[in-house]
C-alpha positions in Angstrom: -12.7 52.6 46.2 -15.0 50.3 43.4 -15.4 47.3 44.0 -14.9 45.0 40.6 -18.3 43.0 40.2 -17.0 39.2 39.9 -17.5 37.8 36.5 -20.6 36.8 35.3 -21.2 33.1 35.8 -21.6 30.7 33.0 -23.6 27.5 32.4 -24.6 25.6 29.4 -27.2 23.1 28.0 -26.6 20.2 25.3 -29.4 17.8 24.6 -28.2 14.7 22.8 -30.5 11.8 21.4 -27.8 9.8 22.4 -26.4 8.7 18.6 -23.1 11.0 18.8 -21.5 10.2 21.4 -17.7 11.0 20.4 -19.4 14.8 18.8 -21.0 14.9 22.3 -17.3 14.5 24.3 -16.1 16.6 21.7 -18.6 19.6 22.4 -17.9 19.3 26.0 -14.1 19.4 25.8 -14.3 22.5 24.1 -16.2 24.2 26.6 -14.1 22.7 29.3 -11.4 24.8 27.2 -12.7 28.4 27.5 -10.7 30.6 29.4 -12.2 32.1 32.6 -13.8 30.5 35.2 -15.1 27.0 34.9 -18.7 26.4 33.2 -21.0 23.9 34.4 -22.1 21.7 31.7 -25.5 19.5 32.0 -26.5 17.6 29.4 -30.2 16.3 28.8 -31.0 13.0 27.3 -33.9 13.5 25.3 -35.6 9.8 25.3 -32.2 8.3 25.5 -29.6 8.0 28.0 -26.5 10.0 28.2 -23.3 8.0 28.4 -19.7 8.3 28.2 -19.6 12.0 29.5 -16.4 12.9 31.7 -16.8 13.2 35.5 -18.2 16.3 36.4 -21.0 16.9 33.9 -24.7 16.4 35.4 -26.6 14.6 32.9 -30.7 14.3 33.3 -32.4 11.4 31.5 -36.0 11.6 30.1 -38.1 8.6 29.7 -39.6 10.2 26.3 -38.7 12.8 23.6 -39.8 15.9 24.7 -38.8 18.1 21.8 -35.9 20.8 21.4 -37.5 23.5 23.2 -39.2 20.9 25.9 -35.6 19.0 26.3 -33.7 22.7 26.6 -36.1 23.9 29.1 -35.4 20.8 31.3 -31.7 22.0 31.6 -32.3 25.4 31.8 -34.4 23.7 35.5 -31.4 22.0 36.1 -29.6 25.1 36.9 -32.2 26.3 39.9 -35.7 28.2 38.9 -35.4 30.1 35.1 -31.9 28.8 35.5 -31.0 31.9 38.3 -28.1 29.9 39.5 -26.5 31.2 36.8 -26.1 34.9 35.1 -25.9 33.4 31.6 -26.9 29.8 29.6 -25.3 28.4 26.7 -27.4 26.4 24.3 -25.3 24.1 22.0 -25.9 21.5 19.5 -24.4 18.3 20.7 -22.5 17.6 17.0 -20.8 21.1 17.5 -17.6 22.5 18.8 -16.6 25.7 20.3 -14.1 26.9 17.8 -12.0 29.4 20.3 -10.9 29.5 23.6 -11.9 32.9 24.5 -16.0 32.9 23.6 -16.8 32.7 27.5 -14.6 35.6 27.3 -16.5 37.4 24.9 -19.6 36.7 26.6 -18.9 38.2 29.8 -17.6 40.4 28.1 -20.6 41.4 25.9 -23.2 40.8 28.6 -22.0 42.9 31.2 -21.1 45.8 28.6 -24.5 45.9 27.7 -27.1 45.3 30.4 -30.1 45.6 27.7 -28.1 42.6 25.8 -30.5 39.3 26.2 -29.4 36.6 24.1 -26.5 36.7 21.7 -26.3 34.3 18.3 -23.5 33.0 17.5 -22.0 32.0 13.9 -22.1 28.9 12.7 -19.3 27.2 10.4 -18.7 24.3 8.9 -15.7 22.7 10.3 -14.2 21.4 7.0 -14.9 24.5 4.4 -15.5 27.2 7.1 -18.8 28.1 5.3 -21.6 29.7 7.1 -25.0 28.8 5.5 -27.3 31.9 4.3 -29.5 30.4 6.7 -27.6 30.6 10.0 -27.3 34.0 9.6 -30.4 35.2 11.6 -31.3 38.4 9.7 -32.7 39.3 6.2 -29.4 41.0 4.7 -27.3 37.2 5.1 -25.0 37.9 2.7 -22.1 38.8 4.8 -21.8 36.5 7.6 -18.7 38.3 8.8 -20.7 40.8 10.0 -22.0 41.4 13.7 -25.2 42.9 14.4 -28.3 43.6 16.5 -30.9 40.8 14.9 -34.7 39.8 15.4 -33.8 36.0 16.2 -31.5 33.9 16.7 -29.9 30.3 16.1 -31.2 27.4 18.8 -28.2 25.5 18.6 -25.5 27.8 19.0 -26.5 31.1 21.4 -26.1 32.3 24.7 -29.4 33.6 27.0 -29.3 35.6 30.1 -30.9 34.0 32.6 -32.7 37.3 33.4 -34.5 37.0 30.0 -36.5 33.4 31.2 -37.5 34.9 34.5 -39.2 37.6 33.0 -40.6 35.9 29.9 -40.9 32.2 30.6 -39.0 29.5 28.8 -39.4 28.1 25.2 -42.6 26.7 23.8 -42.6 23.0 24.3 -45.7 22.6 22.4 -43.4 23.7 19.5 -41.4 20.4 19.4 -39.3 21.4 17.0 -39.5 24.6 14.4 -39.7 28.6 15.2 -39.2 28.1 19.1 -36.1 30.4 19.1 -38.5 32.8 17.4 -41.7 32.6 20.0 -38.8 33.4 22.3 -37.1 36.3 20.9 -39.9 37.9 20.2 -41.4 37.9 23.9 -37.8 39.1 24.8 -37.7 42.0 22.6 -41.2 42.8 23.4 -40.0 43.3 27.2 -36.9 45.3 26.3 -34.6 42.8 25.6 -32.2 43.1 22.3 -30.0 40.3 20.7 -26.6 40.4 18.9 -25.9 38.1 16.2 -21.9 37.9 17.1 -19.7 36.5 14.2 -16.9 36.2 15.8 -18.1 34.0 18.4 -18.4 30.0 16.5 -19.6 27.1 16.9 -18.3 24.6 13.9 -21.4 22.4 13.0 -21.2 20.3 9.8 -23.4 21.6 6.7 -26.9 20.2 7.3 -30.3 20.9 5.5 -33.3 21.3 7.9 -35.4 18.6 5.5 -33.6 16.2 7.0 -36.1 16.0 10.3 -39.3 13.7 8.7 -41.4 16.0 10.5 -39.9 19.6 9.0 -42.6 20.5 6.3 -45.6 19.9 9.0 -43.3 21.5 12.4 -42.6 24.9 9.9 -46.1 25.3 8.4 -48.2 24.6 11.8 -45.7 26.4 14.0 -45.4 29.3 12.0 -49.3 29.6 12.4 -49.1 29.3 16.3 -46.0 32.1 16.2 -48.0 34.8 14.7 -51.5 33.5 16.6 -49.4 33.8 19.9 -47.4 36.9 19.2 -48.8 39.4 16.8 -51.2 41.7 16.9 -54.4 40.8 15.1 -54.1 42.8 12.1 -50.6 41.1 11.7 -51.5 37.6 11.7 -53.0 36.9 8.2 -50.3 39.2 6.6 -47.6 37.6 8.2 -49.4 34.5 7.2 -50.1 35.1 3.4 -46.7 36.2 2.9 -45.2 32.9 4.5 -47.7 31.1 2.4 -46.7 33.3 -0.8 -43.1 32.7 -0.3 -43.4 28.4 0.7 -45.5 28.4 -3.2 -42.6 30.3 -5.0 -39.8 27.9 -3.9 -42.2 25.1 -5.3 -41.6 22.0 -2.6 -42.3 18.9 -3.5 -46.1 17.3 -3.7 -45.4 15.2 -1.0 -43.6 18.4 0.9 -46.2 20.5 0.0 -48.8 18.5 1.0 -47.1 17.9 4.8 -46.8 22.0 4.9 -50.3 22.7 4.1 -51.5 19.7 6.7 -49.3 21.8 9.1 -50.9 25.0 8.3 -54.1 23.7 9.0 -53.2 22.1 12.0 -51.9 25.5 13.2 -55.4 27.2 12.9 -57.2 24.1 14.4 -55.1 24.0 17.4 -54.1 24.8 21.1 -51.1 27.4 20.2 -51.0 28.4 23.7 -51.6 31.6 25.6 -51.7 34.6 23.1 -50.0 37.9 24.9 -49.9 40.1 21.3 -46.8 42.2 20.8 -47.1 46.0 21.7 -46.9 48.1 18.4 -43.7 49.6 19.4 -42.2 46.4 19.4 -43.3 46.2 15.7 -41.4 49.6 15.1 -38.3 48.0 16.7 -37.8 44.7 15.0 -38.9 46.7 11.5 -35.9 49.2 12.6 -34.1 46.1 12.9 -34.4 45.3 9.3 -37.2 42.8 9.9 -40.6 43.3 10.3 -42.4 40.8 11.8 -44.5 40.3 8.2 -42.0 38.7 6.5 
């Protein structure tokens, strides 16, 4: 007789500046809701402490902002080495809410279904109109957010990573601080055989935001985008993926002073540390241009 392999095991990861703290009990409350076997919740306080959480939750507190990607890595620590303590991480913005009981479900569901499954994307809505921006749809053809499919990225605030995927491939670029570190990542898993689902019918609700709205966004895009391609492609992809980034950031026509912060970031990309450079196999470029999106545009 078969045994039945238990369930896969669930944890998750919220980092909070500490300004939303009723969104934050929120969040938390609706994992606490998901059907299935409990998930353990920690919650990293990124240059602020973390208050008013319910009993249970571990909470970590850093002296200093370390970033998105250095404040996530912290909890994915929290749950043992690469986070192995756990089969699976959820990553979730701390003004967000789970909008079913049964996405756990769906994860287990979806991971253990598919062993080459790495990281899944979820949809994001706005909780009032139950609109899903062009731009959280992780994927070229974003014109039907309805639909599921195998992407090339995926959201940082609302996604689920298989722990398996950070023990082979490391965890996101702190460096990045904030800008393209769900990219650097996706693209190291893919290149090691991992794939990712962009799942609409698992949601976060998140109100309507505009990324502008971090002081830093025009200078994070340009100089991280650099350090993406200069860590990831191979060389004769790097100034095409480059010009075309460059090409498209003209045609929208930012601002002077936007303008201005993204070509001080591009610069900044070229003139500095983007970390240790492992280059993409070319088959990997054959799969994410299957994929609808090769990694030129």
């Amino acid at each position: 007789m078969t045994e039945t392999a238990p369930p896969l095991k669930l944890g998750a990861v919220v980092i909070t500046m500490g300004n939303r703290p009723d969104d934050l009990r929120a969040l938390i409350d609706s994992v606490a809701k998901q059907d299935g076997d409990p998930i353990e919740v920690v919650v990293v306080g990124n240059g602020a402490p973390v208050t008013g959480v319910p009993d249970g939750v571990r909470t970590i507190d850093l002296p200093e902002n370390l970033g998105i990607p250095g404040g996530r890595n912290v909890g994915i620590e929290a749950f043992g080495p690469g986070g192995t303590e756990v089969d699976v991480l959820l990553f979730l913005d701390d003004d967000g809410l789970l909008e079913r009981a049964d996405t756990a479900e769906l994860l287990r569901e979806a991971f253990t279904a598919d062993p080459q499954l790495g990281i899944v994307s979820f949809r994001i809505a706005d909780p009032e109109t139950g609109v899903t921006q062009r731009r959280h749809v992780p994927r070229l053809r974003a014109s039907d957010p309805m639909r599921s499919s195998r992407v090339t990225t995926f959201l940082g605030g609302a996604n689920a990573v298989r722990t398996a995927v950070f023990e082979q491939v490391g965890g996101l670029p702190e460096a990045f601080f904030y800008a393209h570190e769900e990219t650097d990542l996706a693209w190291r898993a893919l290149d090691a055989g991992w794939m990712i689902d962009y799942r609409a019918d698992m949601v976060l609700l998140h109100p309507t935001t505009e990324p502008s709205r971090h002081a830093a966004y025009a200078r994070n895009v340009a100089r991280n985008r650099v350090w993406l391609a200069r860590r990831n492609l191979p060389a004769p992809l790097v100034p095409v993926y480059l010009g075309v980034w460059l090409l498209l950031t003209l045609a929208r026509r930012p601002s002077a002073a936007a303008l201005k912060a993204w070509l001080g970031g591009f610069r900044a990309g070229w003139s500095t540390d983007c970390g240790p450079r492992r280059p993409m196999r070319w088959r990997t470029v054959w799969r994410l241009t299957a994929l609808g999106r090769p990694p030129v545009i």
